[in-house]
C-alpha positions as CSV (number, residue, x, y, z in Angstrom):
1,X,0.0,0.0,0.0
2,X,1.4,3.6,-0.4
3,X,0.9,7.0,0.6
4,X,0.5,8.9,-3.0
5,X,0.5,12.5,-3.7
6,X,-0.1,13.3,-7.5
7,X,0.2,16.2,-9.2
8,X,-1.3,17.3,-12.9
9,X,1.0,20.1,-14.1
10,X,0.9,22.4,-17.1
11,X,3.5,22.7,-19.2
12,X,5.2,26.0,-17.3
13,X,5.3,24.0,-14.1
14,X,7.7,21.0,-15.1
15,X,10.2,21.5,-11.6
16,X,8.0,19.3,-9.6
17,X,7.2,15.9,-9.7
18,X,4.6,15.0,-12.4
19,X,3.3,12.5,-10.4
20,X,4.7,11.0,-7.0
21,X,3.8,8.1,-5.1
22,X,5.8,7.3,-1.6
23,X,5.9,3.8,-0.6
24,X,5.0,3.4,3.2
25,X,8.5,1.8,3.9
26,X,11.0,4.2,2.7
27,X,14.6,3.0,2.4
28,X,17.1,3.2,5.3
29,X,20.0,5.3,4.0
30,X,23.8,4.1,4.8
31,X,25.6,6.9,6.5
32,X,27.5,9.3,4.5
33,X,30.9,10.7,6.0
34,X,33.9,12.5,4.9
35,X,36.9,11.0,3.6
36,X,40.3,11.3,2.0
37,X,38.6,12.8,-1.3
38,X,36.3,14.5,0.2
39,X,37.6,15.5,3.6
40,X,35.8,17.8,6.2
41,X,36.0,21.5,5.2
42,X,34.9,24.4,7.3
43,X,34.8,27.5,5.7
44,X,33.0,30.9,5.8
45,X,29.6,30.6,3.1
46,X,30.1,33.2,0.6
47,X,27.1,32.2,-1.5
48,X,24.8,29.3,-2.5
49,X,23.9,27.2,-5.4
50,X,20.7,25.4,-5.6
51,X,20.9,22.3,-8.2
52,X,18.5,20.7,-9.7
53,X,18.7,17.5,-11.9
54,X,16.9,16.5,-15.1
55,X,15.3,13.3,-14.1
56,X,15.0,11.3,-17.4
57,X,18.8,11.7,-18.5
58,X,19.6,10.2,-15.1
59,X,17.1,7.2,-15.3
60,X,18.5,6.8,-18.8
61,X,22.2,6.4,-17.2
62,X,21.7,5.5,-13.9
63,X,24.5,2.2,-13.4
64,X,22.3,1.0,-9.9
65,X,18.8,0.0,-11.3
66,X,17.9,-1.2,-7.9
67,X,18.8,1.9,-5.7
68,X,16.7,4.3,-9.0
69,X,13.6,2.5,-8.9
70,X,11.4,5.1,-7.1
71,X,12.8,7.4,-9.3
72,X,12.9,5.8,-12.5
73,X,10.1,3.0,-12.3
74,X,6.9,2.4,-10.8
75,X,4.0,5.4,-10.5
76,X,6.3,8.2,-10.1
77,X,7.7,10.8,-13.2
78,X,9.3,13.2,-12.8
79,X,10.6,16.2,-14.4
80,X,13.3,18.4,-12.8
81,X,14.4,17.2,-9.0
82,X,16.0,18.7,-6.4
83,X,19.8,17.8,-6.2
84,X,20.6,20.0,-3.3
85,X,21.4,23.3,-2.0
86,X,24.9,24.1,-1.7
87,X,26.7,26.2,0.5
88,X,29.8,27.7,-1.5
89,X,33.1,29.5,-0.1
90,X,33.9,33.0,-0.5
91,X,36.1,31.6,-3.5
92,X,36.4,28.6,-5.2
93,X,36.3,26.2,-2.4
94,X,33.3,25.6,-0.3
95,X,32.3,24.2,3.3
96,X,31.4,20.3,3.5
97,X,31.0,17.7,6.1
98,X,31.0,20.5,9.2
99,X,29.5,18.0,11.5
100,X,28.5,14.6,12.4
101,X,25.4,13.5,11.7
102,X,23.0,10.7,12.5
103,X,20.9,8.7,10.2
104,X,18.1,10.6,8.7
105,X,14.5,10.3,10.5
106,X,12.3,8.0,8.1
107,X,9.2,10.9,8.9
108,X,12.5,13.2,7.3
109,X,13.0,11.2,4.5
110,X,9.2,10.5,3.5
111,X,8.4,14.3,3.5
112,X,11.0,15.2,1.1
113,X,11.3,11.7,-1.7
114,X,8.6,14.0,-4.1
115,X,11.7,16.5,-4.5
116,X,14.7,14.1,-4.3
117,X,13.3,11.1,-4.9
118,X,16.6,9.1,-3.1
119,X,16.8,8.6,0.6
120,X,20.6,8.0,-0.1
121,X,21.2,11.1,-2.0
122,X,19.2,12.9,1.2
123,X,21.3,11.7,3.4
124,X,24.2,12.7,1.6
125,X,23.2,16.2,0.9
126,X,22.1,16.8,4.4
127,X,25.6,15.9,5.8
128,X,28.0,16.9,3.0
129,X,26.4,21.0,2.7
130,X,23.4,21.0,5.3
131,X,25.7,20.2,8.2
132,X,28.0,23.6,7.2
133,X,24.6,26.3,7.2
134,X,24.9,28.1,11.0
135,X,22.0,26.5,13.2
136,X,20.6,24.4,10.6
137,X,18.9,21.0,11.2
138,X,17.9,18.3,8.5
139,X,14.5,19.5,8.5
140,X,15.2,23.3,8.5
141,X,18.0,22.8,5.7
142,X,15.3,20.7,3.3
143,X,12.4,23.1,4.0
144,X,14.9,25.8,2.6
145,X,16.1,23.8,-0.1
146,X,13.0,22.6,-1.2
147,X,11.2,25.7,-0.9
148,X,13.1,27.3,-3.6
149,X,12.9,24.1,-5.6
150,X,8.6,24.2,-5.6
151,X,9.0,27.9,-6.4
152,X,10.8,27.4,-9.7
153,X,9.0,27.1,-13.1
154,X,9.7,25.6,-16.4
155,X,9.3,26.4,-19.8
156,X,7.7,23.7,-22.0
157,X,10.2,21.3,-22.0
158,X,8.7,18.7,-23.8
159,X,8.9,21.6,-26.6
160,X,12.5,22.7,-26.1
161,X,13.5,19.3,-26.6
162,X,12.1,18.8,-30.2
163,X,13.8,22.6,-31.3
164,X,16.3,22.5,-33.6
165,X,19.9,23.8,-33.0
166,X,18.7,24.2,-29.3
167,X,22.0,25.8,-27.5
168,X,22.8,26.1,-23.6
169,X,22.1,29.9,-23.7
170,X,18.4,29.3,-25.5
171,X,17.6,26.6,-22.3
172,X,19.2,29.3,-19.6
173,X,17.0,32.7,-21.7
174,X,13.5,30.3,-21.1
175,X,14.2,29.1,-18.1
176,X,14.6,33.1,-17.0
177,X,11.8,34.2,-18.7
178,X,9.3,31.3,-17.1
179,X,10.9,33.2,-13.0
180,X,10.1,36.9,-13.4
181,X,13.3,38.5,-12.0
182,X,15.9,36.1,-13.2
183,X,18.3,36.1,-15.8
184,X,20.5,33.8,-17.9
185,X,23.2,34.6,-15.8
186,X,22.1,33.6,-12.6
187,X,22.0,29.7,-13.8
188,X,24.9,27.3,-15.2
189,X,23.8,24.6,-17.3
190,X,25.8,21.2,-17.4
191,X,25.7,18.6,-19.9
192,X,26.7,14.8,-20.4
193,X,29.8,14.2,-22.7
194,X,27.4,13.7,-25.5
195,X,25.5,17.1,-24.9
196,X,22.4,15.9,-23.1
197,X,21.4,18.1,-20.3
198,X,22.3,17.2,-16.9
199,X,21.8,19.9,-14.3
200,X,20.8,23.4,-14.0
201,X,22.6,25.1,-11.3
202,X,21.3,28.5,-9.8
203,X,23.2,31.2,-8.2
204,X,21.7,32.5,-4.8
205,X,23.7,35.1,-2.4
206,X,23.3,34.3,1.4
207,X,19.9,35.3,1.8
208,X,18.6,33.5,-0.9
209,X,18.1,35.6,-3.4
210,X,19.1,34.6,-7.1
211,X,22.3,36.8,-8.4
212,X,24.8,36.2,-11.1
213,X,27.2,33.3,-10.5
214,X,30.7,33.8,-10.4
215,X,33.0,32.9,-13.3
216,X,34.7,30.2,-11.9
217,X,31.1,28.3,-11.3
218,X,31.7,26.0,-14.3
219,X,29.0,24.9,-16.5
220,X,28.4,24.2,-20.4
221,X,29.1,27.6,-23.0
222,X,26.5,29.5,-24.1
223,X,26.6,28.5,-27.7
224,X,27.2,25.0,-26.7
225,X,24.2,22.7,-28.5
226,X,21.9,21.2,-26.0
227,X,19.9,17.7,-26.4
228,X,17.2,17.2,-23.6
229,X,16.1,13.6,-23.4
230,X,12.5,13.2,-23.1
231,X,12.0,9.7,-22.0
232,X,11.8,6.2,-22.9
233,X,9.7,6.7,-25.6
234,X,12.5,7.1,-28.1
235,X,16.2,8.9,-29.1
236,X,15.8,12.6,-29.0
């Protein structure tokens, strides 16, 4: 039996999860802690980015079939999903792993699967950037996060994905123009090796508010041509 929340969306709303259904027994997450690679770094937060994922490139690639399946199988779809929010540096580095943390709560977990549909990934974004905002808890640090996530909207992009010559800078200009107040320059774009869109990332200062990322934030050109895969239905 599950718990399902289901959503019909238009096409200007694709960030959230077309449709979303939560099993009653959630998966128990394996803890996630720093290591040589990716040691524990406290730093002042300079600035955020808030990351979000385009679900049906991952489900096409995704190596672990069993650890996707909410994601990628079953009654859920999604669209856009939130990867996490990110606390960067006042440079190029950034803060991670501040602080031990315990397992995540299921109750935790449950609440937030409709916007990152993986308790694993939860986990690890909760104590990899969570763990480094001042007085945050898991549950303060995903309303935050997914709060800006719900607030986003999307431009058809069951559309953009059939345009020809569609470039990085053409995905960034109709993502702006669906968020009155944002620009092109507040977002990076990233991309597979063969072009397919991967992320969006979104430049936020440290009270939230959307700004222009730095230079060094990486990301796909401008000019660079953009695939988006649509789903299982075919190549795009």
């Amino acid at each position: 039996m599950t718990g399902a929340i289901s959503a019909q969306v238009p096409a200007q709303a694709h960030a959230q999860a077309l449709s979303c259904a939560v099993p009653r027994e959630v998966p128990r997450p394996s803890p996630d802690l720093p290591d040589d690679r990716q040691p524990v770094r406290r730093l002042p937060i300079g600035s955020y980015t808030l990351a979000i994922s385009w679900s049906p490139e991952y489900c096409r690639t995704a190596r672990d079939r069993a650890a996707s399946r909410f994601q990628c199988g079953g009654g859920s779809r999604f669209g856009f999903t939130l990867h996490g929010l990110w606390p960067d540096g006042v440079g190029k580095e950034w803060p991670q792993y501040c602080r031990p943390t315990a397992i995540l709560p299921r109750a935790t977990i449950r609440r937030n699967l409709c916007a990152t549909p993986s308790a694993q990934l939860l986990q690890h974004e909760w104590a990899k950037h969570g763990t480094c905002m001042a007085g945050s808890t898991a549950d303060r640090y995903f309303a935050r996060s997914t709060a800006m996530y719900r607030a986003l909207r999307f431009p058809d992009m069951d559309a953009l994905s059939r345009r020809p010559a569609l470039t990085v800078g053409a995905l960034a200009e109709e993502v702006a123009r669906a968020n009155p107040g944002m620009r092109a320059s507040m977002m990076r774009v990233t991309t597979t090796r063969q072009g397919w869109l991967d992320e969006i990332w979104l430049c936020a200062d440290t009270r939230f508010r959307y700004r222009a990322c730095p230079a060094h934030q990486g990301g796909a050109a401008s000019s660079e041509r953009l695939r988006i895969w649509r789903g299982p239905d075919g190549p795009r």
